[in-house]
C-alpha positions in Angstrom: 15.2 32.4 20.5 16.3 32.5 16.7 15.0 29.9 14.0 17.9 28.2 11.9 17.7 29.4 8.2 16.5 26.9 5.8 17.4 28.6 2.3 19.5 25.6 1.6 16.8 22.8 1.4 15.7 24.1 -1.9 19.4 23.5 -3.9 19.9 20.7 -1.5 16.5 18.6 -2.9 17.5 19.8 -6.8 20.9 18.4 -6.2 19.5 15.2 -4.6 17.0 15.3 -7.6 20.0 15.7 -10.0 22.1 13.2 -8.1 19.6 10.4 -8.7 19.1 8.5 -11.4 16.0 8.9 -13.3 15.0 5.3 -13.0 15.0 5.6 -9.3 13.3 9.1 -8.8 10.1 8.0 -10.9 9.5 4.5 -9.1 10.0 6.1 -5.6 5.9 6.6 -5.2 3.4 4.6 -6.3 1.1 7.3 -7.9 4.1 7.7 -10.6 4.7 3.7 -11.5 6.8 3.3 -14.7 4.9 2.3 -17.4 5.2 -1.0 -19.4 4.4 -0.3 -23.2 4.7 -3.2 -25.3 3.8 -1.3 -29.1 4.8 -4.0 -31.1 5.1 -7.8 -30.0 8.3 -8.6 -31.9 10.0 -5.3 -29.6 9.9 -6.0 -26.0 10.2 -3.5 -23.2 13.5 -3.6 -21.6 14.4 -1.6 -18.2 17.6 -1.7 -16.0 17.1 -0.5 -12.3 18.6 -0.6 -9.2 16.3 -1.4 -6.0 18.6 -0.1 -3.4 18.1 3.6 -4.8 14.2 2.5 -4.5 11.7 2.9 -1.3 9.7 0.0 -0.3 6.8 1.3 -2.2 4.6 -1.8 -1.8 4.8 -3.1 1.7 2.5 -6.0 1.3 0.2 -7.8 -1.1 -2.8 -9.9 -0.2 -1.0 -10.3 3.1 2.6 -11.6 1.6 4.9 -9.3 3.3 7.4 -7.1 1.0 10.1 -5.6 3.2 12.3 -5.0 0.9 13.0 -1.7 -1.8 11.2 -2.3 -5.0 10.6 -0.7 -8.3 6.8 -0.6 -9.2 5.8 -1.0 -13.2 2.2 -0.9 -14.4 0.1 -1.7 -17.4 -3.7 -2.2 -18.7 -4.8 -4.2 -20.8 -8.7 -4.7 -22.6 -8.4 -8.6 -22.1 -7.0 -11.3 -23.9 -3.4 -10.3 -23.8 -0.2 -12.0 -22.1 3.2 -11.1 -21.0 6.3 -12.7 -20.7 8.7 -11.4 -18.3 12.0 -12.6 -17.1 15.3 -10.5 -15.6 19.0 -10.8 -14.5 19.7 -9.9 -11.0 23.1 -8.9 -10.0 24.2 -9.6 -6.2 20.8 -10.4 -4.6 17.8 -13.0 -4.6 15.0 -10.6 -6.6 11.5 -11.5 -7.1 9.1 -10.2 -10.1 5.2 -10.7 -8.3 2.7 -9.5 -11.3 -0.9 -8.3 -9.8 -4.2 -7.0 -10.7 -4.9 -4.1 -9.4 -3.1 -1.4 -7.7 -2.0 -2.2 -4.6 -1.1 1.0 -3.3 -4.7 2.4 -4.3 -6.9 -0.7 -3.5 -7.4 -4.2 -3.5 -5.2 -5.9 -5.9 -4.7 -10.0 -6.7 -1.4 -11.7 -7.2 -1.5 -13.5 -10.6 2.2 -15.0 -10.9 5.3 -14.9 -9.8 8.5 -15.4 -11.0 12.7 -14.8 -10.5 15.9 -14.1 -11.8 15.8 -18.4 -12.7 12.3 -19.0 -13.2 10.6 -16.3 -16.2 6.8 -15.4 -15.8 4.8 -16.5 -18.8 1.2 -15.3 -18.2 -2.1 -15.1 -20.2 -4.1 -14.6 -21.2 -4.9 -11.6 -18.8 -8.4 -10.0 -17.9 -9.2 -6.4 -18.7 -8.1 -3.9 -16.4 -4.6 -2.7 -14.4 -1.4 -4.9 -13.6 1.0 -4.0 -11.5 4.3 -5.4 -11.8 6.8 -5.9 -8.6 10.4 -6.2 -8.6 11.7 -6.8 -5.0 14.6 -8.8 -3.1 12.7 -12.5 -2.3 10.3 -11.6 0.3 11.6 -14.8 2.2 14.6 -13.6 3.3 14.1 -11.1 6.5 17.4 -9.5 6.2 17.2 -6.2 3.7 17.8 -7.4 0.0 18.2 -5.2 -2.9 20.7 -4.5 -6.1 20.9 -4.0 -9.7 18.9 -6.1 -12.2 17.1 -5.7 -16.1 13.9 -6.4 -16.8 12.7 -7.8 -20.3 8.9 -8.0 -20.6 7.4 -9.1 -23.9 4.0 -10.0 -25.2 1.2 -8.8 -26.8 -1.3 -6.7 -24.2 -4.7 -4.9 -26.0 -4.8 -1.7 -24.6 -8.5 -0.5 -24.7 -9.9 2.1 -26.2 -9.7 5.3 -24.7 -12.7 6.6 -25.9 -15.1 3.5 -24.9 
């Protein structure tokens, strides 16, 4: 009995690698979320992504079910800062769900919602991690995803690394 040769899977996963888009590659696990970094409050953060290129990274959160693909951002804050977040969605019902924590290493808490008509205006926030969810609405069972930008402003402290 002869094994099947399997020298191709190397170039095959750098062309898949190459073939993605960067966007997509980095939100695909939830130990390499894309970070939100909000330097100045007059500059916000602004990301385009498409959650059909996406895994369902976050499958539930405090038992709301997430089936669909979605694009996992995070953040920390030292207290006393807020975020304002709102997108455009193009060809599917998305949902933005902010929490504390990190849901896919622990307990985490939703603290708002929002979607592509209703922005997210939150703060001021507690110290500690947020994550932040962008996802087809979880109320529809059929698989949602598509293309959408993201626009989160605010001012977050950041503590001190060395506290």
């Amino acid at each position: 009995m002869s094994c099947p040769s399997y020298r191709f899977v190397p170039r095959l996963a750098a062309a898949l690698a190459f073939a993605l888009p960067v966007t997509a590659a980095q939100a695909q696990t939830c130990g390499l979320p894309l970070p939100i970094e909000i330097p100045d409050p007059l500059t916000p953060y602004v990301h385009s992504g498409n959650t059909c290129m996406a895994g369902n990274v976050i499958d539930s959160v405090e038992g709301i079910a997430l089936p669909h693909r979605d694009i996992v951002y995070q953040f920390r804050t030292g207290g006393g800062g807020g975020i304002d977040a709102s997108f455009t969605a193009s060809g599917f019902p998305a949902t933005m769900l902010l929490v504390k924590g990190d849901p896919a290493n622990g307990s985490s808490t939703v603290v708002d919602f929002g979607d592509a008509t209703v922005p997210m205006t939150t703060g001021p926030l507690a110290d500690g991690v947020y994550t932040l969810i962008v996802t087809g609405d979880p109320s529809h069972a059929t698989p949602q995803c598509g293309t959408y930008t993201l626009r989160v402003g605010g001012a977050l402290t950041v503590p001190d690394p060395n506290c």
